[in-house]
C-alpha positions as CSV (number, residue, x, y, z in Angstrom):
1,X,-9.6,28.4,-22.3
2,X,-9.3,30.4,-25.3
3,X,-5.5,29.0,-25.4
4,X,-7.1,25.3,-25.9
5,X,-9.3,26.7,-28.3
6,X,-6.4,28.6,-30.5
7,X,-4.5,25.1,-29.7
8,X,-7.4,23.4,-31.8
9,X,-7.9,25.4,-34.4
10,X,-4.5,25.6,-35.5
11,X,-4.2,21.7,-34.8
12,X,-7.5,21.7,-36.9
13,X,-6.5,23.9,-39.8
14,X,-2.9,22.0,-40.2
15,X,-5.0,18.7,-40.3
16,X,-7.3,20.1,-43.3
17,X,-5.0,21.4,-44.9
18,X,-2.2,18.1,-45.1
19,X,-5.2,16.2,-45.7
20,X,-6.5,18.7,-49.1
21,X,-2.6,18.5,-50.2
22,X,-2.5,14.7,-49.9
23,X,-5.5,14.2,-51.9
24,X,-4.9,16.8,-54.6
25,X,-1.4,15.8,-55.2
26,X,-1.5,11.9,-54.7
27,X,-2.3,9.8,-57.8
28,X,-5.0,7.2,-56.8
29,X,-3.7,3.5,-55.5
30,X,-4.7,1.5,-58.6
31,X,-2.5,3.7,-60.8
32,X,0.3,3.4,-58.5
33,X,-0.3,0.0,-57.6
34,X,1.0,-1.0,-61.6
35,X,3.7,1.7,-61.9
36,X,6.9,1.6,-62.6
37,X,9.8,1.8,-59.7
38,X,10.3,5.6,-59.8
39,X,6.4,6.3,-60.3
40,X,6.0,4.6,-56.5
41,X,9.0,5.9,-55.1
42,X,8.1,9.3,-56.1
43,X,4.7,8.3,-54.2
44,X,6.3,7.0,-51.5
45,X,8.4,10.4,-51.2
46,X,5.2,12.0,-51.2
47,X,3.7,9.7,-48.3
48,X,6.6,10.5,-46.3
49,X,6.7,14.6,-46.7
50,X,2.8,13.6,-45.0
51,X,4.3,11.4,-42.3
52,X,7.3,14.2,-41.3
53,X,4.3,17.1,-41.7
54,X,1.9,15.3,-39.0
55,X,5.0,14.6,-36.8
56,X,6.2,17.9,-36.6
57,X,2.6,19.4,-36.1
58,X,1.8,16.8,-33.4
59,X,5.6,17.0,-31.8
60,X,4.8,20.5,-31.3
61,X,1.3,20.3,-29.6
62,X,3.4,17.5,-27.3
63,X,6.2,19.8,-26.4
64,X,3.7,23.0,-25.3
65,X,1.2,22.6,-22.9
66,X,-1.5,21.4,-25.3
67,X,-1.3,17.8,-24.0
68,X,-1.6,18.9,-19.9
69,X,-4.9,20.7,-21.2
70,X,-6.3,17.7,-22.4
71,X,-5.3,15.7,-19.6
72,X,-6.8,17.8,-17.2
73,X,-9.7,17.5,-19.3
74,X,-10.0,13.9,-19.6
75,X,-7.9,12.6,-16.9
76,X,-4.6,12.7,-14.9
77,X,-3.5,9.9,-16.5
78,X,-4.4,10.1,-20.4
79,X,-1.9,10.9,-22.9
80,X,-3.0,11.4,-26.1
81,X,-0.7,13.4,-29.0
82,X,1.3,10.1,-29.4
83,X,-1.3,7.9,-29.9
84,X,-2.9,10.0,-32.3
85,X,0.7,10.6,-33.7
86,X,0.6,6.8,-34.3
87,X,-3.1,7.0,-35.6
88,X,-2.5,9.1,-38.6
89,X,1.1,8.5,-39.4
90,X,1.6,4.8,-39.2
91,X,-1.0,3.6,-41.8
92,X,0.8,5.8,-44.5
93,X,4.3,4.1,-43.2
94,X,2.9,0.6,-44.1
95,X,1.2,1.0,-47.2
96,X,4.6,2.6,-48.3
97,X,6.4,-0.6,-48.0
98,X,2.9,-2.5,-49.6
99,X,3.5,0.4,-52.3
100,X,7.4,-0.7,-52.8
């Protein structure tokens, strides 16, 4: 139990921490929204360092046995480091394209 627990607060810390260095570095959507070209692909550059960041994190909870322990908790059946994978990295893949 304690290894779930050390499992979440790492996933938790890594998901505080991405999220703090998204929002202090990003410039807001307006601004970018009326850029120039290499204003929003430097943006865009930005949005994907996020995207890799969360994939790695979350491709590592899938390859330990972080997702067995939450299926025995919720179920045989439920799988759920993808969909969250999915959750927090494909919103940020489509507003890239909006952004180019």
């Amino acid at each position: 139990m304690l290894a779930v627990a050390a499992y979440l607060v790492c996933a938790a810390i890594f998901f505080v921490l991405t999220g703090y260095s998204m929002f202090r570095s990003m410039e807001p959507l307006s601004q970018i929204q009326i850029a120039p070209l290499p204003t929003r692909l430097h943006w865009c550059v930005k949005s994907n360092i996020y995207v890799c960041f969360m994939s790695a994190v979350l491709h590592i909870l899938h390859v330990t046995d972080f997702e067995y322990t939450i299926s025995q908790a919720l179920g045989p059946h439920v799988l759920v480091v993808k969909p969250v994978e999915y959750l927090l990295t494909c919103p940020v893949m489509m507003l890239t394209l909006v952004v180019l």
